[in-house]
Structure formats: structure tokens, C-alpha cells
PQR file with spaces between the fields and no chain letter, atoms N, CA, C, O and H, PARSE charges and radii, in Angstrom:
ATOM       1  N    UNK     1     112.832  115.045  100.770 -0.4000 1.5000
ATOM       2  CA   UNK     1     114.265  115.019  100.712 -0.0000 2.0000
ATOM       3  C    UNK     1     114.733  113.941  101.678  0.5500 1.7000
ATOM       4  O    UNK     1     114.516  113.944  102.890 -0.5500 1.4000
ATOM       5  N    UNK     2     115.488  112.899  100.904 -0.4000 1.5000
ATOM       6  CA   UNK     2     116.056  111.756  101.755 -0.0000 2.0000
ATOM       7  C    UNK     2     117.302  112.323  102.022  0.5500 1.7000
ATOM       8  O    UNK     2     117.676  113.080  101.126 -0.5500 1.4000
ATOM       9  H    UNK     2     115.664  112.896   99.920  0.4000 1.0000
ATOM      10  N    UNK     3     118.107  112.197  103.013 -0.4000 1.5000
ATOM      11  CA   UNK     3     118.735  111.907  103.895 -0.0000 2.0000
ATOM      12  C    UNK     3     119.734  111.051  103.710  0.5500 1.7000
ATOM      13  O    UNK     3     119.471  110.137  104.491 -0.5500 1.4000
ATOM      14  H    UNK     3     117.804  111.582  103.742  0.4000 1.0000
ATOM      15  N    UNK     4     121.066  110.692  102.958 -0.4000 1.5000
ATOM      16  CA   UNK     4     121.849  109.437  103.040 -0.0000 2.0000
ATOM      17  C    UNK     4     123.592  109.155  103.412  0.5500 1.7000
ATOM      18  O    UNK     4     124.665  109.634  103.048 -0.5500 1.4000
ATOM      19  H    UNK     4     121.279  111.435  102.324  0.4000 1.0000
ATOM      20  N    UNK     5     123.228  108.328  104.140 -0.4000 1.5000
ATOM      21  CA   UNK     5     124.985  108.035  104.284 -0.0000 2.0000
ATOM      22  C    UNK     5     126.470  108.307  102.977  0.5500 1.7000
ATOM      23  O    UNK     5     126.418  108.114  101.763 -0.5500 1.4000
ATOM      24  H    UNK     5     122.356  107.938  104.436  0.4000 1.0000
ATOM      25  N    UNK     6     127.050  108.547  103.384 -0.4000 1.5000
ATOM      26  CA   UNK     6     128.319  108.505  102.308 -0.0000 2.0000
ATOM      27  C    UNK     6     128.406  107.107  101.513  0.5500 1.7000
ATOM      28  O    UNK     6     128.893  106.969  100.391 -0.5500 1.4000
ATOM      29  H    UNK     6     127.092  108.704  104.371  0.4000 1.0000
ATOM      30  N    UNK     7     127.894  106.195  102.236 -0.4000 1.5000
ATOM      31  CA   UNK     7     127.727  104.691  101.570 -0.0000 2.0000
ATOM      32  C    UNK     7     126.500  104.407  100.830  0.5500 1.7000
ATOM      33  O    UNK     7     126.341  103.521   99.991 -0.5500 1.4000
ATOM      34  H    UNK     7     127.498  106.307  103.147  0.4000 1.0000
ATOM      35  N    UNK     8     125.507  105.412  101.314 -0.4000 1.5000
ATOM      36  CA   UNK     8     123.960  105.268  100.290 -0.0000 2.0000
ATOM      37  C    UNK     8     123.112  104.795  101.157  0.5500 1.7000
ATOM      38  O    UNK     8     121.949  104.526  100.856 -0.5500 1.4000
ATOM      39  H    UNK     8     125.636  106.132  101.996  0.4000 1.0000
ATOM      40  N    UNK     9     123.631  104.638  102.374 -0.4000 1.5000
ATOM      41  CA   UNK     9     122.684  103.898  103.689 -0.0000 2.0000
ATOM      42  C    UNK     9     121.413  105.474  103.851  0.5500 1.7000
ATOM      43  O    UNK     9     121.611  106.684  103.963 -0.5500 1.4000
ATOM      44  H    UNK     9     124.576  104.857  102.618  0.4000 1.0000
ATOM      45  N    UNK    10     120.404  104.787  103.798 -0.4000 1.5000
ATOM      46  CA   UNK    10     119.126  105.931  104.094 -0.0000 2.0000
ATOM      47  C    UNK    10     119.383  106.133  105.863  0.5500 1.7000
ATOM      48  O    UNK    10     119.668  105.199  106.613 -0.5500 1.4000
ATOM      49  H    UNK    10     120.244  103.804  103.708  0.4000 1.0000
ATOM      50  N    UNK    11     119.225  107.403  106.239 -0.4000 1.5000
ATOM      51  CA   UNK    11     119.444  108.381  107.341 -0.0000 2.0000
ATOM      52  C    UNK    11     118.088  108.584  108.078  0.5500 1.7000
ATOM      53  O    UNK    11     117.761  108.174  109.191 -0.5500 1.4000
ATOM      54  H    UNK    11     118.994  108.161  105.630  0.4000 1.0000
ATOM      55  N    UNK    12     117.372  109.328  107.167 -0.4000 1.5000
ATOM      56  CA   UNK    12     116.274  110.557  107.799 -0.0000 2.0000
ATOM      57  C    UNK    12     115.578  111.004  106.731  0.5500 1.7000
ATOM      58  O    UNK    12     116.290  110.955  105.728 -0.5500 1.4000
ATOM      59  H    UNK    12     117.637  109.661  106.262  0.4000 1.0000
ATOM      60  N    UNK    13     114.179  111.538  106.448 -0.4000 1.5000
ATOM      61  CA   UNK    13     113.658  111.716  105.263 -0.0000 2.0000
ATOM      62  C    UNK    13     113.365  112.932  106.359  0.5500 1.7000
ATOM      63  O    UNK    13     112.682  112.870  107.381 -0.5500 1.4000
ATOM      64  H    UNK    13     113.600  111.578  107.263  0.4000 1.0000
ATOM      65  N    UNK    14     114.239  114.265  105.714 -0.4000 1.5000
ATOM      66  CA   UNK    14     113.916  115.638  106.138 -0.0000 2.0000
ATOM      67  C    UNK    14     112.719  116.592  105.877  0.5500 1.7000
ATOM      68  O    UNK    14     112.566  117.608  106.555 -0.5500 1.4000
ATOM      69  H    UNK    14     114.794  114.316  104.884  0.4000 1.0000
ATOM      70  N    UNK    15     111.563  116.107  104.506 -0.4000 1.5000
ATOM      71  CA   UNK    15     110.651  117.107  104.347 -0.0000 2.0000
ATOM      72  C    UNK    15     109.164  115.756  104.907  0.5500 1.7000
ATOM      73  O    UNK    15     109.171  114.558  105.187 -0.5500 1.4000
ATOM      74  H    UNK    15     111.687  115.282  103.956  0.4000 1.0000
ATOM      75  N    UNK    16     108.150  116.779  104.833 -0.4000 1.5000
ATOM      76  CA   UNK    16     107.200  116.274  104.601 -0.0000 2.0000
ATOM      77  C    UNK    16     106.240  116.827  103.184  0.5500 1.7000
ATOM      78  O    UNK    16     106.096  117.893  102.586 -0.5500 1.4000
ATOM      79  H    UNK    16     108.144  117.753  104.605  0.4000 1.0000
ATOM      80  N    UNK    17     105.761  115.565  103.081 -0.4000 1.5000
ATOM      81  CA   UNK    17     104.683  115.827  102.022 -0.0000 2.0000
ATOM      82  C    UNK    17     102.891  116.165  101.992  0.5500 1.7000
ATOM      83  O    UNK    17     102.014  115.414  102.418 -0.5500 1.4000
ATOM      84  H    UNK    17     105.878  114.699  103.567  0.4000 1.0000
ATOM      85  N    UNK    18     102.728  117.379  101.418 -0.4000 1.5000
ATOM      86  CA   UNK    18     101.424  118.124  102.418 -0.0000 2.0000
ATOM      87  C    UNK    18     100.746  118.691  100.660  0.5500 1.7000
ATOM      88  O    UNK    18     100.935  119.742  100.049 -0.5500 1.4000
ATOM      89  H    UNK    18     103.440  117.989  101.071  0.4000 1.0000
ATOM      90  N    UNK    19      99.861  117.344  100.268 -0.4000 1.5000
ATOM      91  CA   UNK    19      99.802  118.109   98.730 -0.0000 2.0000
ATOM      92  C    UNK    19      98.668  119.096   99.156  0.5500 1.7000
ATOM      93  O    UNK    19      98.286  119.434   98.036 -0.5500 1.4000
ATOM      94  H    UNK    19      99.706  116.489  100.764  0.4000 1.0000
ATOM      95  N    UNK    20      98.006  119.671   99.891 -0.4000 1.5000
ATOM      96  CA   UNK    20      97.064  120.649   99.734 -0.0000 2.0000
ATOM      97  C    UNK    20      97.548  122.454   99.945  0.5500 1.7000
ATOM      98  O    UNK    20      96.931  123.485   99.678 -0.5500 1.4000
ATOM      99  H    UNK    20      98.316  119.396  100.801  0.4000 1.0000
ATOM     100  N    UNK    21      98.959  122.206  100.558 -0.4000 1.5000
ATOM     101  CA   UNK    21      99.601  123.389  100.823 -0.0000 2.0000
ATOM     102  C    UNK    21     100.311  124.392   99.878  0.5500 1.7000
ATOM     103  O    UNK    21     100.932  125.395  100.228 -0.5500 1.4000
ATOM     104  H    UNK    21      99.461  121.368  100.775  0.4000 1.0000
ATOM     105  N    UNK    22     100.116  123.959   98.666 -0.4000 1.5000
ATOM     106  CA   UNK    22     100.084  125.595   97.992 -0.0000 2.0000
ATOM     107  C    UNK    22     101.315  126.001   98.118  0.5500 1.7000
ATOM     108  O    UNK    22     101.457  127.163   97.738 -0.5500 1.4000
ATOM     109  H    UNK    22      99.611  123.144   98.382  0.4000 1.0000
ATOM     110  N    UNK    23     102.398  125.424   98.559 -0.4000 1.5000
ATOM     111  CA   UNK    23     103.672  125.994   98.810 -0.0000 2.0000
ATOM     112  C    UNK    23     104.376  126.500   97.443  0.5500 1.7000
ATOM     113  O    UNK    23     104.179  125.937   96.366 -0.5500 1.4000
ATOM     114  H    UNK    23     102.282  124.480   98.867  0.4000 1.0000
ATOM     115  N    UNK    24     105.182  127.574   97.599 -0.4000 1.5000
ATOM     116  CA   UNK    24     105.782  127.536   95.720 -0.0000 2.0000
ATOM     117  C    UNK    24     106.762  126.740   95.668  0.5500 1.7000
ATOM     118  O    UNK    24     107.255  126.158   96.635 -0.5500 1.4000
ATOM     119  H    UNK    24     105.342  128.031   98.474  0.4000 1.0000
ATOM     120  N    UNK    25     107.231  126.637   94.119 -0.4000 1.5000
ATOM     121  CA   UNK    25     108.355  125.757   93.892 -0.0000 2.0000
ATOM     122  C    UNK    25     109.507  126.069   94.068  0.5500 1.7000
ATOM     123  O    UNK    25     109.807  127.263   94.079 -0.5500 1.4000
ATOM     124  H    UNK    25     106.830  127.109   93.334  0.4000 1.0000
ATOM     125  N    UNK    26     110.554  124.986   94.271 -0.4000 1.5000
ATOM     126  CA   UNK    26     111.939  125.274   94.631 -0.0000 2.0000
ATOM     127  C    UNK    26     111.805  125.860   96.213  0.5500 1.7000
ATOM     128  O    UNK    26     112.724  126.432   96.798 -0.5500 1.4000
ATOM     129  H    UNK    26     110.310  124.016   94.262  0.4000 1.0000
ATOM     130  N    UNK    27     110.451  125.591   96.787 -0.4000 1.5000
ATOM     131  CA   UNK    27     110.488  125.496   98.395 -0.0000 2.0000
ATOM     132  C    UNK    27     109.920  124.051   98.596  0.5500 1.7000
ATOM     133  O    UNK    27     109.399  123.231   97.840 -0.5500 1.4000
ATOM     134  H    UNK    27     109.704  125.126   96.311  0.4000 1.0000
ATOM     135  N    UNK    28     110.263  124.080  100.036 -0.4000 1.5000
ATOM     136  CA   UNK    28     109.986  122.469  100.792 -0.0000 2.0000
ATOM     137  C    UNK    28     109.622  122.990  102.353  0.5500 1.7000
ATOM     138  O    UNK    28     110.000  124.060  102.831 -0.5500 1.4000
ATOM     139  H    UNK    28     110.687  124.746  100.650  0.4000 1.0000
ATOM     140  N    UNK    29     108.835  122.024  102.998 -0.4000 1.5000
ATOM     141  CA   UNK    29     108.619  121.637  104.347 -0.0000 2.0000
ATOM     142  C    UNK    29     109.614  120.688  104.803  0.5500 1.7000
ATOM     143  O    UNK    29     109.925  119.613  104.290 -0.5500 1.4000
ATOM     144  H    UNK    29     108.527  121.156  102.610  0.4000 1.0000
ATOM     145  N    UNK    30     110.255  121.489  106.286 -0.4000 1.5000
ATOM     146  CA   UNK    30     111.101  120.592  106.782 -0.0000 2.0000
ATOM     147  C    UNK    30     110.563  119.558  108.112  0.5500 1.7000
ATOM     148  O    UNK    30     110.080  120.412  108.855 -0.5500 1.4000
ATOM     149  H    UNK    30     110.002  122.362  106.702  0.4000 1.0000
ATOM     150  N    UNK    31     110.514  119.211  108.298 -0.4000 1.5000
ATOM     151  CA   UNK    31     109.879  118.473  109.184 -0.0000 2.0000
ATOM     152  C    UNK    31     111.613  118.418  110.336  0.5500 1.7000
ATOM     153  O    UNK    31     112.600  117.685  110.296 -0.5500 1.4000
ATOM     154  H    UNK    31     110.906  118.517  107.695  0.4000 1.0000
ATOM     155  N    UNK    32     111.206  119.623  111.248 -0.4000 1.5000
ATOM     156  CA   UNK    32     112.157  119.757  112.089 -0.0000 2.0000
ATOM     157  C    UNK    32     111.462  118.979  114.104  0.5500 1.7000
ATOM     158  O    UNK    32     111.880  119.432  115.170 -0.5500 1.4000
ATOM     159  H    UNK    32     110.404  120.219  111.280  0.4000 1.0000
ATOM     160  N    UNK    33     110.697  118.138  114.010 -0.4000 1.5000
ATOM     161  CA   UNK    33     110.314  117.986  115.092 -0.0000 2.0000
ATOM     162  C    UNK    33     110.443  116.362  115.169  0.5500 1.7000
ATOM     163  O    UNK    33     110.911  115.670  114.265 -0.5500 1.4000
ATOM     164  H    UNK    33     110.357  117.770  113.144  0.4000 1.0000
ATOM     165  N    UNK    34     109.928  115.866  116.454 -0.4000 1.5000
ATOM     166  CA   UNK    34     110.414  114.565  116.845 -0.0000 2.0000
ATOM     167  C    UNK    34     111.664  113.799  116.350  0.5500 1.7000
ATOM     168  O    UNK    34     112.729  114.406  116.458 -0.5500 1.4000
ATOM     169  H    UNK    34     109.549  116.428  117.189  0.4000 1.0000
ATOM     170  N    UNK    35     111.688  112.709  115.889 -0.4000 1.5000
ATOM     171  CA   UNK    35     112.992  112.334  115.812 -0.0000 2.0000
ATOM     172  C    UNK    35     114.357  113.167  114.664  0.5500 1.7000
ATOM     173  O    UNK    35     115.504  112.823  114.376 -0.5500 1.4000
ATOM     174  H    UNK    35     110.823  112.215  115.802  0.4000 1.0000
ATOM     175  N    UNK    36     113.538  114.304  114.291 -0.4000 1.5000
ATOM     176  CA   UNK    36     114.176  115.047  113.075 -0.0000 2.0000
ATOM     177  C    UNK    36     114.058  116.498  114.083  0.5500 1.7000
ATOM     178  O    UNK    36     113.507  117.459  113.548 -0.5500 1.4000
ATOM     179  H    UNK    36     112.606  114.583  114.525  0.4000 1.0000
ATOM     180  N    UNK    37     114.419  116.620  115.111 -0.4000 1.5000
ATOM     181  CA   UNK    37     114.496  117.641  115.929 -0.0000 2.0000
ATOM     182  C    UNK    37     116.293  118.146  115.677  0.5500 1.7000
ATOM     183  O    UNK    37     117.297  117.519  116.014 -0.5500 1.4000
ATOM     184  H    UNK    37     114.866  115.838  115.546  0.4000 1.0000
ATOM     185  N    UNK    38     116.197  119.455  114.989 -0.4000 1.5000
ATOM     186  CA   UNK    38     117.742  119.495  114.932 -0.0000 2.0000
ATOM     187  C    UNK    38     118.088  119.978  113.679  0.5500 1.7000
ATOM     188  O    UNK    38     118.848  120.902  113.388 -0.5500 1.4000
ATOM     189  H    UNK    38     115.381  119.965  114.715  0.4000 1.0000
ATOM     190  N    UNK    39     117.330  119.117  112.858 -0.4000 1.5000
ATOM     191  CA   UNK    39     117.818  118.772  110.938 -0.0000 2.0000
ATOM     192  C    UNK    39     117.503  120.119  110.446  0.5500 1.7000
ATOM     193  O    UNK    39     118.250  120.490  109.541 -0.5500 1.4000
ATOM     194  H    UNK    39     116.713  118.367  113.095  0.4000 1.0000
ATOM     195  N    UNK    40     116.426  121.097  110.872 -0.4000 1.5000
ATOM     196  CA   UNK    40     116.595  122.421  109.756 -0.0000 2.0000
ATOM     197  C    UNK    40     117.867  123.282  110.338  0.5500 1.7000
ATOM     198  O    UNK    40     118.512  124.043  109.617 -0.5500 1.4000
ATOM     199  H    UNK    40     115.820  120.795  111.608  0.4000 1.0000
ATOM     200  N    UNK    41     118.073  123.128  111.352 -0.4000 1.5000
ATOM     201  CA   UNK    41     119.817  124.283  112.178 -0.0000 2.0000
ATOM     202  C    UNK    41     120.878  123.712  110.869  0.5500 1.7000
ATOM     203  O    UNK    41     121.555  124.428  110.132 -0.5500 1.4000
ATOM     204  H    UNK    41     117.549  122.510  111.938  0.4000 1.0000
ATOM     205  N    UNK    42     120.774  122.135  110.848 -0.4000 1.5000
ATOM     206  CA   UNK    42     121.897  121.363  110.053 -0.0000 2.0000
ATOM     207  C    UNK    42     122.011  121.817  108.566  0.5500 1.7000
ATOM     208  O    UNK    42     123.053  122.242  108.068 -0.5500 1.4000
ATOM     209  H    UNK    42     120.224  121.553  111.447  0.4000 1.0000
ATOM     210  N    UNK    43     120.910  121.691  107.962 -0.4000 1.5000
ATOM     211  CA   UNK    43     120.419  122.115  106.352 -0.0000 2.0000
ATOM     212  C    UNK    43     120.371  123.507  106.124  0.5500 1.7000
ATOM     213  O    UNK    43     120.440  123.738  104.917 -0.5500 1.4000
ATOM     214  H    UNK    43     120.063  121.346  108.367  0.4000 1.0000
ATOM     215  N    UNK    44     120.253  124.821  107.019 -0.4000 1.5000
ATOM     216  CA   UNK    44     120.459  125.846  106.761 -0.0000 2.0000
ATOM     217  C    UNK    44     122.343  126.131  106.953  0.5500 1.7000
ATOM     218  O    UNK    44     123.121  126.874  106.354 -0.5500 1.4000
ATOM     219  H    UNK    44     120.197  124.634  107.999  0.4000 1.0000
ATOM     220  N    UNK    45     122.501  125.262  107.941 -0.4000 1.5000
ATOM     221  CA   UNK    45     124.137  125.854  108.212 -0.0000 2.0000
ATOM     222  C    UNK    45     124.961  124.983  106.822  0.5500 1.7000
ATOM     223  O    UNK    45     126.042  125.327  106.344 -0.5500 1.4000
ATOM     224  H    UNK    45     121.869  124.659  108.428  0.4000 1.0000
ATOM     225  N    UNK    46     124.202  123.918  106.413 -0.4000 1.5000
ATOM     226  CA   UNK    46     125.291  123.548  105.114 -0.0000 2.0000
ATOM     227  C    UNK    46     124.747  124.299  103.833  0.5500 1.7000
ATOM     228  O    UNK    46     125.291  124.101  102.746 -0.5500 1.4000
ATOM     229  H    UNK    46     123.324  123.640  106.802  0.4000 1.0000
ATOM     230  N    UNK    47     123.653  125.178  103.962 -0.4000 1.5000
ATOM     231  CA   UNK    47     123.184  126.363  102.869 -0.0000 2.0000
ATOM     232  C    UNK    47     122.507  124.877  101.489  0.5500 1.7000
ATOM     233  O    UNK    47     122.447  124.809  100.262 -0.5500 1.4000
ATOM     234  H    UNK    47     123.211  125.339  104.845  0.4000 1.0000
ATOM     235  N    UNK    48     122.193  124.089  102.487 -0.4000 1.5000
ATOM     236  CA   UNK    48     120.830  123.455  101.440 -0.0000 2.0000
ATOM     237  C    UNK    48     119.464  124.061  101.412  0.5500 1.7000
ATOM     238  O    UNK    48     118.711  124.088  100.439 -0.5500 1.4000
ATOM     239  H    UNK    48     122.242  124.143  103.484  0.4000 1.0000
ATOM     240  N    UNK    49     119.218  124.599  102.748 -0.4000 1.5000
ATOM     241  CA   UNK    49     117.803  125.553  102.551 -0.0000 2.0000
ATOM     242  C    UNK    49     117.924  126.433  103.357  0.5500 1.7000
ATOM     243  O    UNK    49     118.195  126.144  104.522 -0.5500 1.4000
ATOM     244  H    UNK    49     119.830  124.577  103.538  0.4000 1.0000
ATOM     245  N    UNK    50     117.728  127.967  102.890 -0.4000 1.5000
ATOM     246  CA   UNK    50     117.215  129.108  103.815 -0.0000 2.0000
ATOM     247  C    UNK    50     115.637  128.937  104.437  0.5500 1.7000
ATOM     248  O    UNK    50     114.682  128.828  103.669 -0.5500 1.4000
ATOM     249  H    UNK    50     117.507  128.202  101.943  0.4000 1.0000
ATOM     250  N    UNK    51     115.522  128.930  105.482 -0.4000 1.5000
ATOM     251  CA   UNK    51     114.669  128.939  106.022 -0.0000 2.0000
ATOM     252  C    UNK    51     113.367  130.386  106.153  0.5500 1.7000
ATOM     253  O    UNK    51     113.789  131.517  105.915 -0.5500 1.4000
ATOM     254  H    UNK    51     116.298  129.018  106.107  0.4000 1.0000
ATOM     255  N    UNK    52     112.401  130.269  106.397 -0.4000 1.5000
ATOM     256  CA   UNK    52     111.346  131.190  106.092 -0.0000 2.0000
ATOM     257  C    UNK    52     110.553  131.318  107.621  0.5500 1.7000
ATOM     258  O    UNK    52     110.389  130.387  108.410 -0.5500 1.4000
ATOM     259  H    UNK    52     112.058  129.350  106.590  0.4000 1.0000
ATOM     260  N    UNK    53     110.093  132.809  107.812 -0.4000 1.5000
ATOM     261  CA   UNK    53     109.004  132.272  109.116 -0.0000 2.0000
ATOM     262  C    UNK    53     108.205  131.915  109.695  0.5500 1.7000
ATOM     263  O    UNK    53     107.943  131.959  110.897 -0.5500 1.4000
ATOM     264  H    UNK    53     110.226  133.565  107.172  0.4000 1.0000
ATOM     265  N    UNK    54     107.291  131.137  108.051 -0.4000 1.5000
ATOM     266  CA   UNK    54     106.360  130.549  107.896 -0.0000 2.0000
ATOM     267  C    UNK    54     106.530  129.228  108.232  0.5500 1.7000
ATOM     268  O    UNK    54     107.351  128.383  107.874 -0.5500 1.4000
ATOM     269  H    UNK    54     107.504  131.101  107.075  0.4000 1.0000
ATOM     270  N    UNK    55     105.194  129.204  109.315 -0.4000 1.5000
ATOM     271  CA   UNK    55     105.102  127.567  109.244 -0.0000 2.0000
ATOM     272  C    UNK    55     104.109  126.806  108.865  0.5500 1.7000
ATOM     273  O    UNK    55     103.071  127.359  109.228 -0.5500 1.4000
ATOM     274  H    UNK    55     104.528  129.891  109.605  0.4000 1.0000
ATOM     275  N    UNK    56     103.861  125.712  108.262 -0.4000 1.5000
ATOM     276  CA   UNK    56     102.651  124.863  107.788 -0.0000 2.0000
ATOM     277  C    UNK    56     101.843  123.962  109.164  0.5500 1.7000
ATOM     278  O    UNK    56     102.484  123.775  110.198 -0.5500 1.4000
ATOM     279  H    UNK    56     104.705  125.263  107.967  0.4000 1.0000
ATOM     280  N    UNK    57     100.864  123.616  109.070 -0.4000 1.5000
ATOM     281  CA   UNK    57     100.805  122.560  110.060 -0.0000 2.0000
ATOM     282  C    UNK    57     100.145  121.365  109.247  0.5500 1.7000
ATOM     283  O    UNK    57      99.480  121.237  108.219 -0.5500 1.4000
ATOM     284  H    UNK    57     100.343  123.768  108.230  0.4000 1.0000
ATOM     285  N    UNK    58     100.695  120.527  110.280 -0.4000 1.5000
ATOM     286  CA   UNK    58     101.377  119.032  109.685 -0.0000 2.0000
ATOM     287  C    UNK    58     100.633  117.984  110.378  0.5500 1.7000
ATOM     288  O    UNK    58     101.293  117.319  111.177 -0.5500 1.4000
ATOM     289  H    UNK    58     101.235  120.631  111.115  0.4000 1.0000
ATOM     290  N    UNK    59      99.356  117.686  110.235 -0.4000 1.5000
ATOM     291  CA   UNK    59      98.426  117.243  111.610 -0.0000 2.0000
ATOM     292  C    UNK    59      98.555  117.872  113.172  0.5500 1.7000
ATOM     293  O    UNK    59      97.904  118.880  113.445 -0.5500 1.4000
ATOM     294  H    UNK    59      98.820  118.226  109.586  0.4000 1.0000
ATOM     295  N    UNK    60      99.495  117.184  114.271 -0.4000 1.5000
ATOM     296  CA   UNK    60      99.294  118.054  115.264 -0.0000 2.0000
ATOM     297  C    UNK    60     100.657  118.699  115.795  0.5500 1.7000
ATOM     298  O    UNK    60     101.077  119.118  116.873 -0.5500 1.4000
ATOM     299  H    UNK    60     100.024  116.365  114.049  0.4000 1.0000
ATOM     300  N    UNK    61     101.313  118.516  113.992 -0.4000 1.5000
ATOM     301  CA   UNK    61     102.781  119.776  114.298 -0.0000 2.0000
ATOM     302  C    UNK    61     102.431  120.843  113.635  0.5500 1.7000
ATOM     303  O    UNK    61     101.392  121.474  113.440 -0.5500 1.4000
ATOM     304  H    UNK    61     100.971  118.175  113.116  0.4000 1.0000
ATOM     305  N    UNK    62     104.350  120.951  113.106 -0.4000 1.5000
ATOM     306  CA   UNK    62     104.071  122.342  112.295 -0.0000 2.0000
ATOM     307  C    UNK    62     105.445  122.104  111.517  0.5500 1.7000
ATOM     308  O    UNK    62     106.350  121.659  112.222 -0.5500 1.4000
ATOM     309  H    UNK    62     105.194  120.438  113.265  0.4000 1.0000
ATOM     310  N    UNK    63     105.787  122.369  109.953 -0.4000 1.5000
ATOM     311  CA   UNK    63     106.729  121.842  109.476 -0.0000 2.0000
ATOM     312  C    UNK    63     107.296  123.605  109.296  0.5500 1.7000
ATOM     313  O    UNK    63     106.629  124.602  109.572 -0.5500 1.4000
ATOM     314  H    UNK    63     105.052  122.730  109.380  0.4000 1.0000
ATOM     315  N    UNK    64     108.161  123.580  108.965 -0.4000 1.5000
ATOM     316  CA   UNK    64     109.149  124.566  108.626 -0.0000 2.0000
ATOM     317  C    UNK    64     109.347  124.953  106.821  0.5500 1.7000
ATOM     318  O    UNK    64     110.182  124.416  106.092 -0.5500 1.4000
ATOM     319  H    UNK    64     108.703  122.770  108.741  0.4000 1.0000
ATOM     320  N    UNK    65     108.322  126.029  106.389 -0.4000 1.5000
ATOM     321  CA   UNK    65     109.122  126.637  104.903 -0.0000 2.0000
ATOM     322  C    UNK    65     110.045  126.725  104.481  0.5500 1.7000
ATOM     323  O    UNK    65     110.450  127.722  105.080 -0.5500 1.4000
ATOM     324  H    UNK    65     107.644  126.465  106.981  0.4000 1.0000
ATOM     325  N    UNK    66     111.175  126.314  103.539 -0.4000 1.5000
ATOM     326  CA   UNK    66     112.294  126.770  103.671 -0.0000 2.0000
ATOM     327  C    UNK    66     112.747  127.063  101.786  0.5500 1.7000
ATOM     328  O    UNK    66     112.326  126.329  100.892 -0.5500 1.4000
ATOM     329  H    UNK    66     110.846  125.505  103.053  0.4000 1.0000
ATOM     330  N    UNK    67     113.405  127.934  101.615 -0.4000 1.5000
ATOM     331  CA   UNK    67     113.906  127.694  100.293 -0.0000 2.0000
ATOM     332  C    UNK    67     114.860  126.679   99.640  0.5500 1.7000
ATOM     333  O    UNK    67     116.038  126.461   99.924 -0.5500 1.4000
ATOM     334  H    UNK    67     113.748  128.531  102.341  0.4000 1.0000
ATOM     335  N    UNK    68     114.243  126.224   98.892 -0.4000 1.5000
ATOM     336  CA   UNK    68     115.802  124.256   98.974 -0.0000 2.0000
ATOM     337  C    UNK    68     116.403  125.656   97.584  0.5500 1.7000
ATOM     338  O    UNK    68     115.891  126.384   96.733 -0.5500 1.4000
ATOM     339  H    UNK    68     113.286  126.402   98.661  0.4000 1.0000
ATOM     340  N    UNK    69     118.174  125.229   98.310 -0.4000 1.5000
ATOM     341  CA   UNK    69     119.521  125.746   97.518 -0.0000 2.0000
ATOM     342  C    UNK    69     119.836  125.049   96.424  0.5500 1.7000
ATOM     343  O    UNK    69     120.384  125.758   95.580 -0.5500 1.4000
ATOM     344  H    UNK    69     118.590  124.638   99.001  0.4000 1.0000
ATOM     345  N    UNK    70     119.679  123.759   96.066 -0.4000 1.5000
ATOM     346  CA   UNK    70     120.151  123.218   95.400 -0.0000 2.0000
ATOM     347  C    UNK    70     119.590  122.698   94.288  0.5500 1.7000
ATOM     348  O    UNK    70     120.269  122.028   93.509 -0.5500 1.4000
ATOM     349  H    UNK    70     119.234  123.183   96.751  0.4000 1.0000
């Protein structure tokens, strides 16, 4: 999930991509750490994804489950 300005300017690419993880569909990994520290509080409070308490790990993170709303 990209991320874009009101003008179409690219932002932030909020998920990561993890093809061995088995995740179901109409869910995503948020990649809420380093410079995207912040972005799942933002995407659950505008009800683009409920979040889950599962987490994946992401080499030497951990991405965030979430249900995408839209």
C-alpha cells in the first residue's frame, strides 16, 4: 500500500511484502517501524485497517497484521 499526496506525490509505502507468510486475504503487513514509525495509529484511526495482535517478522523487525477496510 502506497502512500500519496493529494497531488499524487508518493509519501510512504505502508505494507511490506513477505510472500512466504501465509497471511489471508483482504489482510496486509504494516510496516509500522523506522521511518514508518506512527503509520498503523494513522491507518487504524482513518478505519483503513483494523489492526490484529499478530505480528510477522520482517528480517530483524516485526510488521503488524492488520485487516485492510477498503
Amino acid at each position: 500500500m502506497r502512500l500519496v499526496s493529494t497531488e499524487g506525490e508518493p509519501i510512504a509505502t505502508a505494507t511490506v511484502n513477505v510472500p512466504k507468510s501465509n497471511i489471508p486475504q483482504d489482510f496486509v503487513l504494516i510496516k509500522n517501524y523506522s521511518e514508518n514509525q506512527g503509520i498503523l495509529e494513522i491507518l487504524a484511526q482513518a478505519n483503513i485497517v483494523t489492526p490484529t495482535p499478530i505480528k510477522v517478522t520482517v528480517g530483524y523487525c516485526q510488521a503488524d497484521l492488520c485487516q485492510l477496510n477498503i
